[in-house]
C-alpha positions as CSV (number, residue, x, y, z in Angstrom):
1,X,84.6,86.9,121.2
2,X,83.2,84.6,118.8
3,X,86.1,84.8,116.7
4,X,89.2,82.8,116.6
5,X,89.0,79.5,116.2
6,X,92.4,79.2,115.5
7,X,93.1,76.6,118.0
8,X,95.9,74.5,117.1
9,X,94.8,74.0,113.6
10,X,96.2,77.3,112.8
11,X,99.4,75.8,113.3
12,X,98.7,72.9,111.7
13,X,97.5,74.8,108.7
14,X,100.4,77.0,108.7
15,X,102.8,74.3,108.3
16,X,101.2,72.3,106.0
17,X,100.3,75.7,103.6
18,X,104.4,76.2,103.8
19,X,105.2,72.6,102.8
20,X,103.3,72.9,99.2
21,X,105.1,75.8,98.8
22,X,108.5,75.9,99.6
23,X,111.2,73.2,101.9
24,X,109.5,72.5,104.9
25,X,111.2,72.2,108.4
26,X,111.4,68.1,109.7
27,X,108.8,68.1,112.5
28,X,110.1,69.1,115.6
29,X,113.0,71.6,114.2
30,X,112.2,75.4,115.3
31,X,114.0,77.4,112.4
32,X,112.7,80.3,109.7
33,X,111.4,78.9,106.7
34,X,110.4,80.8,103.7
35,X,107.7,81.2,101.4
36,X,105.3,83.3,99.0
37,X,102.2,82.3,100.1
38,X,101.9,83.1,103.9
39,X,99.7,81.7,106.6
40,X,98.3,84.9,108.7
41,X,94.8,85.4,110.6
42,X,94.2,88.8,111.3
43,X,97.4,90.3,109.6
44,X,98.8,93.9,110.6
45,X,101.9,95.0,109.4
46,X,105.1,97.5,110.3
47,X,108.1,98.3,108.4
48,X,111.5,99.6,110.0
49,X,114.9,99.4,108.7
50,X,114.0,98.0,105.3
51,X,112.3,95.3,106.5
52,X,108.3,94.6,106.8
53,X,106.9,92.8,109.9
54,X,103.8,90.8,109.5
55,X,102.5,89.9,112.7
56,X,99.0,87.7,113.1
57,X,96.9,85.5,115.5
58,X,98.9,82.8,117.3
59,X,100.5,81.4,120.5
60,X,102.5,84.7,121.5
61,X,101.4,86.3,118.0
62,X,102.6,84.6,115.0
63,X,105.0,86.9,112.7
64,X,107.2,86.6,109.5
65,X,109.4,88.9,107.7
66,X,110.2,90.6,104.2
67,X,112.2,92.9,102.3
68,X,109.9,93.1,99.5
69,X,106.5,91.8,100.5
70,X,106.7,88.9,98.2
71,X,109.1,86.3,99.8
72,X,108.2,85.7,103.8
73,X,110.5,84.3,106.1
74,X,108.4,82.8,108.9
75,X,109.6,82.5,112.1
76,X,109.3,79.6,114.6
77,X,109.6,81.8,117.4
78,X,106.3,83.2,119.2
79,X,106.9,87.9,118.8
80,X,106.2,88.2,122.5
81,X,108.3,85.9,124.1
82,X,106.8,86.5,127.7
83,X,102.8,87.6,128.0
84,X,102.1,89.6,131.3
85,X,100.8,86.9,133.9
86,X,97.7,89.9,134.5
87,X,96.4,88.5,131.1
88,X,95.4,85.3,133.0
89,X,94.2,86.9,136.0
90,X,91.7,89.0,133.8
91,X,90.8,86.4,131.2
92,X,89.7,82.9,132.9
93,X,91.1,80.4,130.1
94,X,93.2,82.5,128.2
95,X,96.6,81.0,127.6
96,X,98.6,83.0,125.7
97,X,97.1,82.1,122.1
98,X,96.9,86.3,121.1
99,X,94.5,87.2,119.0
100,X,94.3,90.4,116.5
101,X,97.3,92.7,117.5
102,X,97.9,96.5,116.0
103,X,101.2,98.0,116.1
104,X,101.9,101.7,115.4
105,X,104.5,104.4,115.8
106,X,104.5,107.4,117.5
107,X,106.9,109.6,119.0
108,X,110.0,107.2,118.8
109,X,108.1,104.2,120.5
110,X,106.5,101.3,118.2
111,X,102.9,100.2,120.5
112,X,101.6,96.9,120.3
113,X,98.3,96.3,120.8
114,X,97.0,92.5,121.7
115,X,93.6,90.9,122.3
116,X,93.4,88.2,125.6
117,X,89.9,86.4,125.2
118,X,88.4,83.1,124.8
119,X,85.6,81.9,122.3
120,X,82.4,83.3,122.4
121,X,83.1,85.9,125.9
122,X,83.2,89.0,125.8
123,X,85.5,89.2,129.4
124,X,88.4,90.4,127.4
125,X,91.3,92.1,127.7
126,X,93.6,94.5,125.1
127,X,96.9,94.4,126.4
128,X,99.6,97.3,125.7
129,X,103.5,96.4,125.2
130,X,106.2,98.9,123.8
131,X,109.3,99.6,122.5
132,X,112.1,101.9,120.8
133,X,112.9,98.9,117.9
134,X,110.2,96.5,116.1
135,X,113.1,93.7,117.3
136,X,112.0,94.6,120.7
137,X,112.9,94.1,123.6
138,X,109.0,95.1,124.7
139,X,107.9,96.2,128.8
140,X,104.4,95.5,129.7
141,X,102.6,98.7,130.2
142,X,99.2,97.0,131.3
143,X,95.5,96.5,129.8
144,X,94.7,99.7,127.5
145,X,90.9,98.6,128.0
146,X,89.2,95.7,129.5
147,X,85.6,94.5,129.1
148,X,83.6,91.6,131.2
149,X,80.0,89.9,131.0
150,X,77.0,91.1,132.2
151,X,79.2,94.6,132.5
152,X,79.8,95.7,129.0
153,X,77.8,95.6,125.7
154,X,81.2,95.5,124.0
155,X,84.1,93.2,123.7
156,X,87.5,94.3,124.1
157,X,89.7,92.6,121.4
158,X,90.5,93.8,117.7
159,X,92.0,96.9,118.9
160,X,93.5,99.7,116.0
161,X,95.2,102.6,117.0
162,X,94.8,105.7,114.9
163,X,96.4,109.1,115.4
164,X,93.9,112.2,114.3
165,X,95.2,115.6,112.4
166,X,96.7,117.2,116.1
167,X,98.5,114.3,116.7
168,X,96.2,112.5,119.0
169,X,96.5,109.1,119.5
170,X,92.9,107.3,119.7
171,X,92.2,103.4,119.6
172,X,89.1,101.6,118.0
173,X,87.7,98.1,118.8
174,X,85.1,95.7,119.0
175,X,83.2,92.7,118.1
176,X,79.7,91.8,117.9
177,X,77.5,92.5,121.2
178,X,77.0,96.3,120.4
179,X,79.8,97.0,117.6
180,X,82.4,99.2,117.2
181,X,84.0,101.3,119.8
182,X,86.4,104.2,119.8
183,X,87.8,106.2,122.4
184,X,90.5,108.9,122.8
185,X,93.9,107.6,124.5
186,X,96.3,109.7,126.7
187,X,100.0,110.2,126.6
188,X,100.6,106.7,127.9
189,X,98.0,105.5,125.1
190,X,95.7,104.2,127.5
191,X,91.9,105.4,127.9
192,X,91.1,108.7,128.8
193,X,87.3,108.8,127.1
194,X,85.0,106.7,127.5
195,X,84.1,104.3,124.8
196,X,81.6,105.5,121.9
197,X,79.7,103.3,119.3
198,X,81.0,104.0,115.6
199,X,79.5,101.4,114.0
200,X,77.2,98.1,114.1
201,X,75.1,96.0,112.0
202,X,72.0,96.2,113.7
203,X,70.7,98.4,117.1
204,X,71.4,95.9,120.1
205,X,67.6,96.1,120.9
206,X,67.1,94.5,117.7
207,X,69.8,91.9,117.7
208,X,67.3,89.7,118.4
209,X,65.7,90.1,114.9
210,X,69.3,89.3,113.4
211,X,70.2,86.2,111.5
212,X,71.3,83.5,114.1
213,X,75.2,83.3,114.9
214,X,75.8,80.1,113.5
215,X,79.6,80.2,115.7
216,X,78.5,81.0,119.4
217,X,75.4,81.2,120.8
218,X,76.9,83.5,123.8
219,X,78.1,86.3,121.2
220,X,75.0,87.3,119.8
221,X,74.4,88.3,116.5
222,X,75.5,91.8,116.2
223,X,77.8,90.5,113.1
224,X,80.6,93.3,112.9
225,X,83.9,93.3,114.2
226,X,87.7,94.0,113.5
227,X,87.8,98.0,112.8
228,X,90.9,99.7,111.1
229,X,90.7,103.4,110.4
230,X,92.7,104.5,107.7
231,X,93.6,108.3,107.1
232,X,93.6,109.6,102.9
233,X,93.3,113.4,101.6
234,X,91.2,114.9,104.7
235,X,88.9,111.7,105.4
236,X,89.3,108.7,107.7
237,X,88.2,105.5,106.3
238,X,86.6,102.8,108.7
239,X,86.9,99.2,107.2
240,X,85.3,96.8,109.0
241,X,84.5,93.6,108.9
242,X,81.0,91.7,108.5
243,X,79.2,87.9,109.2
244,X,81.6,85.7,110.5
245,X,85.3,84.1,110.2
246,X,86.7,81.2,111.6
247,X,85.1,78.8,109.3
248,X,87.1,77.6,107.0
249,X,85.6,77.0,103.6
250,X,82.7,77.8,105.4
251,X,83.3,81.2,106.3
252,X,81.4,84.4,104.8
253,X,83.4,86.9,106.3
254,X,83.9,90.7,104.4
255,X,84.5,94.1,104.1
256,X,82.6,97.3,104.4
257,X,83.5,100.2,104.7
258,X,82.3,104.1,105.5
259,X,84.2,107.9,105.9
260,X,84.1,110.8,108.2
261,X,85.8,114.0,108.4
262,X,87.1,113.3,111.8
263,X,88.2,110.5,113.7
264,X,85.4,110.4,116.0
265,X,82.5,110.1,113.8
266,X,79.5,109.5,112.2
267,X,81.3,107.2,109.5
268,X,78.6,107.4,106.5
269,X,79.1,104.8,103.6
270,X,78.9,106.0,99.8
271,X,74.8,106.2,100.1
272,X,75.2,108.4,103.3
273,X,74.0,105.8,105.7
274,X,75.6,106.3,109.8
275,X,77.5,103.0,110.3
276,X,75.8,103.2,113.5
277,X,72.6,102.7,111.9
278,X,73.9,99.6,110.1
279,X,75.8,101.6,107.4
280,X,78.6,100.3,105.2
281,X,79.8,99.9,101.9
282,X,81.0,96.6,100.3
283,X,84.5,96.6,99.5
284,X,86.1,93.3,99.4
285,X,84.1,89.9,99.3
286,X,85.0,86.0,98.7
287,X,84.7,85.3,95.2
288,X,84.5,81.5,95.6
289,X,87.1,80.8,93.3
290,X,90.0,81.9,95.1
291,X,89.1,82.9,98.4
292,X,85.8,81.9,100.0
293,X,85.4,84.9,102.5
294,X,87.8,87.5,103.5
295,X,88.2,90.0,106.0
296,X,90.1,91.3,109.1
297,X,91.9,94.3,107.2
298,X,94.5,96.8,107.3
299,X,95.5,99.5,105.7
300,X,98.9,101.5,105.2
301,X,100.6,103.6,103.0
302,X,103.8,102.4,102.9
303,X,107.1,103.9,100.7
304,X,104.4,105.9,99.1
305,X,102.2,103.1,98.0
306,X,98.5,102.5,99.8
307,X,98.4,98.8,100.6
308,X,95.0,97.3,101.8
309,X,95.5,93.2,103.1
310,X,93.6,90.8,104.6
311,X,93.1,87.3,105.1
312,X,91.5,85.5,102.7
313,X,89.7,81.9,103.3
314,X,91.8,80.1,100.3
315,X,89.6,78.1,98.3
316,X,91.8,75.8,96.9
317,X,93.6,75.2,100.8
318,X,90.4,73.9,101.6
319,X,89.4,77.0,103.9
320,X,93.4,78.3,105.0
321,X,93.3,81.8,106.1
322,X,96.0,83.4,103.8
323,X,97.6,86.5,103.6
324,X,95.6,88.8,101.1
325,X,97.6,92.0,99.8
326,X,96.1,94.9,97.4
327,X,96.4,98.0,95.8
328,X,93.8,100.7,97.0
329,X,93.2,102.7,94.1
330,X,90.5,105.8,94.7
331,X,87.5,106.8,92.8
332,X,87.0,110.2,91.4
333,X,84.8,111.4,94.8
334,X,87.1,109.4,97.0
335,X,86.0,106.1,97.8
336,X,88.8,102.9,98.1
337,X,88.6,100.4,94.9
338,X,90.9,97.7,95.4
């Protein structure tokens, strides 16, 4: 949708972040580098075997790896080395730059989650790889969901799987037109519900009324997107995220977020509001001295720690989208404080 602008600057951007930092590859050279301060739009991450995966927007999606979460060895090499040719078929002008993957384990099997779009659509595509190691190899198992103009009020990228209390595997989604979708998956983690609205900014019959999308024109103004549903002591958090990325310095991106008892809803933020109706509570803003906007969040609790990150639009890298990482503390009646 009317996200990603990643284009080639990411690249760019990436490299030149990693020379200020630490020894930079001569141009042309494909090998690891490392470095504390990590390039990553839309960051997820996975841990096996001692080792943390960061994966992120990019051609094939862009990943790096850590034993500590503090040094990052980036690698040169896109994560999916072959994306299904049905990708291309279903998305006119998509060429492999991936946006927003999820990644989660269940019974054995690590799923990958992917988003196939182009700027602005909303004929999109979540594609669904998986795999018994994080190393890979990954098998295509086909579109979990796909969404096309003038069909859907929806668009199919920024997929997040969450599994409920009975072990049921569900997947959320969405970005602008009419918000936030979730739907129950099957054994093969593929759709078997149709899609339900979780959350949005505004009603879609009163879009119109919205500020103007200042990025697309096509998207609308519904500004919400990139869900992640986080499970802690009986409640299920939605984060999502609010206004609009892909702007550098420019960006106003952030987060909100609301709770429900079950996985399916109504998500009411700390003043009871549906995030249906527009609900949500502030949790993570720019400050305009570090970061300028931030947004696109995940959350894990990993080796006993609850770990919220992001990226952040780095003030001082004139607008780079940087890996953010945080504590989540909670408040006395439950609410994430990072």
């Amino acid at each position: 949708m009317n996200k990603k602008t990643r284009l080639l600057l990411t690249v760019i951007l990436t490299l030149a972040v990693a020379t200020t930092i630490n020894a930079q590859p001569r141009r042309g050279q494909r090998t690891a580098f490392k470095t504390d301060t990590v390039m990553a739009h839309d960051p997820v991450m996975a841990y096996e075997d001692g080792k943390y995966y960061l994966l992120a927007t990019g051609m094939g999606i862009s990943w790096a790896t850590s034993t500590d979460r503090k040094t990052w060895e980036v690698q040169p090499t896109p994560f999916l080395k072959d994306i299904p040719g049905w990708t291309r078929d279903s998305v006119p002008g998509f060429r492999n730059h991936v946006w927003a993957p999820d990644i989660i384990q269940k019974d054995g099997t690590w799923w990958l989650a992917y988003s196939c779009s182009t700027f602005g659509k909303n004929t999109s595509a979540i594609g669904l790889m998986a795999s018994e190691r994080l190393s890979g190899p990954w098998r295509d198992c086909g579109p979990i969901v796909c969404s096309r103009e003038g069909r859907d009020q929806w668009n199919a990228i920024d997929p997040n799987f969450v599994v409920d209390d009975k072990g049921t595997p569900w997947l959320t989604w969405g970005s602008f037109w009419d918000g936030i979708q979730l739907a129950r998956l099957d054994h093969s983690m593929h759709l078997a519900t149709k899609p339900v609205t979780i959350a949005r900014r505004v009603a879609l019959r009163d879009t119109s009324k919205a500020e103007p999308n200042p990025t697309s024109r096509f998207a609308g103004r519904n500004a919400i997107e990139a869900p992640f549903i986080f499970k802690h002591d009986g409640w299920y958090y939605l984060f999502v995220s609010w206004d609009y990325c892909c702007r550098g310095a420019k960006s106003n991106y952030r987060v909100a977020v609301g709770r429900s008892k079950t996985v399916s809803g109504p998500y009411l933020d700390r003043s009871g509001k549906d995030m249906a109706q527009g609900g949500g509570t502030i949790i993570l803003e720019g400050d305009k001295k570090e970061y300028e906007a931030a947004g696109h969040c995940a959350a894990y609790n990993m080796n006993g720690e609850d770990i919220f990150i992001c990226h952040g639009y780095a003030t001082k890298q004139n607008g780079a989208a940087l890996l953010v990482q945080r504590r989540i503390e909670w408040t006395a009646d439950g609410w994430p404080k990072l």
